[in-house]
N, C-alpha and C positions, 0 to 999 in steps of 0.2 A: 620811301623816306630813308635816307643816309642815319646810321646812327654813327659812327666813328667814320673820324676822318685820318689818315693813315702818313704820317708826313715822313720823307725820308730826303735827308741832307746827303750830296756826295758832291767829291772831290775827285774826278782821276782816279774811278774805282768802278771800270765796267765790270769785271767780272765779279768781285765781293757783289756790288749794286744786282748782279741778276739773280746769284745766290737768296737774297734779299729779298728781290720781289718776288720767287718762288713761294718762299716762305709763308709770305701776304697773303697769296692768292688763294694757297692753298688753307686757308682759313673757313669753317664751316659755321653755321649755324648763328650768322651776325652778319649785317646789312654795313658795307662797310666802301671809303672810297680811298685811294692810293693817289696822292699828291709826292710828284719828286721833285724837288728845288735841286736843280744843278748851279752849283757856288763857282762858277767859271771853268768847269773842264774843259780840256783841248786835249784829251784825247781818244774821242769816238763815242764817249757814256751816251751823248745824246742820240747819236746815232744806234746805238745797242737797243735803247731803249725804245723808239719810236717803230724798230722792226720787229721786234720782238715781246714788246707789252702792251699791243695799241689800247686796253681800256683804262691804261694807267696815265692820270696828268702829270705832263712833264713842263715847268718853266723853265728857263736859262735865265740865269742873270750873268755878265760876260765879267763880272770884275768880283773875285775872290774875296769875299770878305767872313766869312766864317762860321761854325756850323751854328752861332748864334740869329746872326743874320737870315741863315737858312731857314733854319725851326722858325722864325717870325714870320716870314714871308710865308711859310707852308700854312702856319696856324688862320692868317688874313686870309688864304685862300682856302679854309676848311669850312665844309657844308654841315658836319654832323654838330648832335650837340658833345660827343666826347671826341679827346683827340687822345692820337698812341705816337708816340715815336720809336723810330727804329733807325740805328745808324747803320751808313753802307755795307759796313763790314759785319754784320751779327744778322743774327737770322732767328725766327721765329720757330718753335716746335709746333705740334699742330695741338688744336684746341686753345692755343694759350686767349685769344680777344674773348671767346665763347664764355672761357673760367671766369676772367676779372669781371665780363658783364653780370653770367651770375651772382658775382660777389658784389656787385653793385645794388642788385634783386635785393639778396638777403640781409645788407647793411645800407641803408638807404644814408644814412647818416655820413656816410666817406664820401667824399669826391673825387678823391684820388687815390690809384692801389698799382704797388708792383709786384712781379715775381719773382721768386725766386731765379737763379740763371746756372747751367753750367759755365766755366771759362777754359777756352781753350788757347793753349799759348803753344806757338811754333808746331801747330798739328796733334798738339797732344794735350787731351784734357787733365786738368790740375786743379787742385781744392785751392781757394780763396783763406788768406789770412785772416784770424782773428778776427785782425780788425776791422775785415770786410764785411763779418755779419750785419745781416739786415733783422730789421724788427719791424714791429706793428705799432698801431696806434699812436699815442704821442713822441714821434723820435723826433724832436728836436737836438735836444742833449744830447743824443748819437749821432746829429749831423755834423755836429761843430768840427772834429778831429778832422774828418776826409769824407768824399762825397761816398754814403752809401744807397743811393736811391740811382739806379741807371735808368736813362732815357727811356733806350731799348725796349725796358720792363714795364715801364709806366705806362699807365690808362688814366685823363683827367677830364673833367670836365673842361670843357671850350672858356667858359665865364668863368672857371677860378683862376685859368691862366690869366686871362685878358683882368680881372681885378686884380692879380698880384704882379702883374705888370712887366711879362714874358721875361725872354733871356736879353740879358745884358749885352748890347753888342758891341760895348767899351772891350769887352772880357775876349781874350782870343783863348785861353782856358776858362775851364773853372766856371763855365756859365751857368752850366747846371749846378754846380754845389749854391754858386749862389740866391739860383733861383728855387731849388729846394728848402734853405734856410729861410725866405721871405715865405714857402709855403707852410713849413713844419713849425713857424711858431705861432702859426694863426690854426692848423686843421690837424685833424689826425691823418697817417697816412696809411691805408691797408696793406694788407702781404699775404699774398698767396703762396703757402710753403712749397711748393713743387717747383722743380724747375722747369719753366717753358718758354725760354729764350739761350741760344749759343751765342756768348759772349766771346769775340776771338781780338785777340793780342800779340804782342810781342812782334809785328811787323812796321819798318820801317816810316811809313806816311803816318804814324801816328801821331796828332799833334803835344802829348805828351813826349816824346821822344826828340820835336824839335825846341821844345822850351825849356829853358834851365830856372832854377829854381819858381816850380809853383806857386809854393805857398806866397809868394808875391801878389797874388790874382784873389790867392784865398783871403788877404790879410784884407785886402780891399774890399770884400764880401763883408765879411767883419766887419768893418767900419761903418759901410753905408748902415748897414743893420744898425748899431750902436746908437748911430744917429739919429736914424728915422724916431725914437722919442714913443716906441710902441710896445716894445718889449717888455714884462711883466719884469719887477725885481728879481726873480732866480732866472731867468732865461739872461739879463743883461748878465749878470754876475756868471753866469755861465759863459757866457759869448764873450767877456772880456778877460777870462782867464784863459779862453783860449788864445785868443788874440793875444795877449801878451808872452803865452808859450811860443806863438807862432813869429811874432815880431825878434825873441830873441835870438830867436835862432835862424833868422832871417836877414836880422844885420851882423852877427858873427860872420854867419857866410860872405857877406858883402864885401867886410872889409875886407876878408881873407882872399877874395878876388878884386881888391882893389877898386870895386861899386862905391866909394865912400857918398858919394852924391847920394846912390839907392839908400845907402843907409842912413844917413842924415834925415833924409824924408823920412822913415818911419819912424825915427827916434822923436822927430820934431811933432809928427802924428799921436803918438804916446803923450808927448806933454802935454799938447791941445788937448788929450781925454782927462786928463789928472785933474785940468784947470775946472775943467766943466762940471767934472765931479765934484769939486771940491765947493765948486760953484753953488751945484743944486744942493748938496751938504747943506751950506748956511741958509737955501733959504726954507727947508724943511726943520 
C-alpha cells in the first residue's frame, strides 16, 4: 500500500530533475511512489529519466503549459492517500517525508504540513527575509503579502487538494500562493521547524525571472477569494486590504510603463468591490 504519492513537474531540467529524484529515492522509513509530469521538454529529460530511474513514472505531455497543469495531471495520477510536491530544481534532505508523516501520527488534526527549508542562491546558501518566515497553524493572515508555504515542502492530503480545487492553471505564476490561500482560510497548516528541503534560486529558467510584475497573478488570487462569499469578516477585511495595497501599486507601475489597459482593469475591479460592498452594507 502507497502512502504518498511524490509528484514532480519539469521543464528542460535533466540535470536539477536527477538531483531530484536522488533525493526521493533516497528517502527511508515511508512507502512512497515518484510520478514526473514532463510539461514539454525537448531536451533529453525524458530520456535521462527512463535510463536512469526505471521505478519512477514518467508522463510526457508535448505542449508546455505550466507547473500548474503539471501538479494537476501528477495529483490525477497519484495512488497514495497523501501527496508531496517537489520542483525540478530543489531537493530533498534525507528523513524529511518520514518527519511530516510522524507529524501527521502526532496531530491528527492537520492535513497539511511544510518544513522548514534551506535556500540556496547562485551556489551559495543565504538566509531568507523577514518576510519569508514561515509559521504554524492558522496562517492565513501570513499568506496574503507573498506565498510563504513552498511546494517543495509541503505534504497534503490527496482529498483536501481535490476539495479545494487543485492549482489554478489560468495562473502561469502564483498558483501556489493561490492555492495556499483557498487552503489557509478553511485549515490549519503544520510546520516542521527544521530544515529538510534545498531550496535553490537565482537561475535563469526561473519563471519568476520571466514574468514582470507578479503581483498581477496575486491580485487575481485576491479577488477570486473575495468573491467566493466564504470568508469569515476578518479574513475578507484582511484579504481586501491587501488587495488594495497590492492593486495600488500595481497600477502606478502600469501606467509608469504605459499598461494603461492593465490598469484600468484593476481600478474598474476595485469599483465593482466598493459597489458590492456597499451593496451587502444596506442590506445587513
Amino acid at each position: 500500500m502507497i502512502d504518498i504519492s511524490v509528484i514532480i513537474p519539469v521543464y528542460n531540467r535533466p540535470e536539477p530533475l536527477k538531483r531530484a529524484l536522488k533525493s526521493v529515492l533516497a528517502q527511508k522509513g515511508v512507502s512512497f511512489e515518484v510520478i514526473v509530469i514532463d510539461d514539454g521538454s525537448t531536451d533529453g529529460t525524458g530520456e535521462m529519466v527512463r535510463a536512469e530511474f526505471a521505478a519512477v513514472q514518467y508522463h510526457y505531455y508535448p505542449e508546455n503549459r505550466g507547473p500548474a497543469f503539471a501538479r494537476n495531471r501528477g495529483v490525477e495520477k497519484a495512488g497514495g492517500k497523501w501527496i508531496a510536491f517537489l520542483d525540478s530544481d530543489d531537493e530533498w534532505l534525507p528523513g524529511k517525508l518520514k518527519a511530516q508523516m510522524d507529524f501527521f501520527s502526532t496531530h491528527p488534526e492537520y492535513r497539511i504540513a511544510q518544513t522548514e527549508e534551506m535556500w540556496i542562491r547562485n551556489g551559495l546558501r543565504v538566509n531568507p527575509m523577514k518576510k519569508h518566515r514561515k509559521y504554524g497553524g492558522p496562517v492565513f493572515k501570513h499568506c496574503l503579502p507573498l506565498c510563504i508555504i513552498s511546494p517543495s515542502a509541503v505534504i497534503m492530503e490527496k482529498s483536501l487538494f481535490e476539495e479545494t480545487g487543485g492549482f489554478d492553471e489560468s495562473l502561469p505564476v502564483c498558483e501556489d500562493y493561490d492555492l495556499w490561500l483557498r487552503i489557509s482560510y478553511q485549515y490549519p497548516v503544520g510546520l516542521i521547524e527544521k530544515p529538510l528541503i534545498k531550496k535553490y534560486g537565482g537561475h535563469k529558467d526561473q519563471l519568476s525571472h520571466k514574468l514582470a510584475a507578479m503581483d498581477q497573478f496575486r491580485i487575481r488570487a485576491l479577488i477570486k477569494l473575495l468573491l467566493n462569499g466564504r470568508l469569515s469578516k476578518s479574513q475578507y477585511v484582511d484579504a481586501e486590504k491587501t488587495l488594495r495595497q497590492k492593486a495600488r501599486i500595481f497600477i502606478t507601475g502600469a501606467k509608469k510603463r504605459g499598461k494603461m489597459e492593465e490598469a484600468l482593469l484593476v481600478e474598474n475591479i476595485l469599483s465593482i468591490l466598493e459597489i458590492q460592498e456597499q451593496v451587502d452594507e444596506g442590506r445587513s
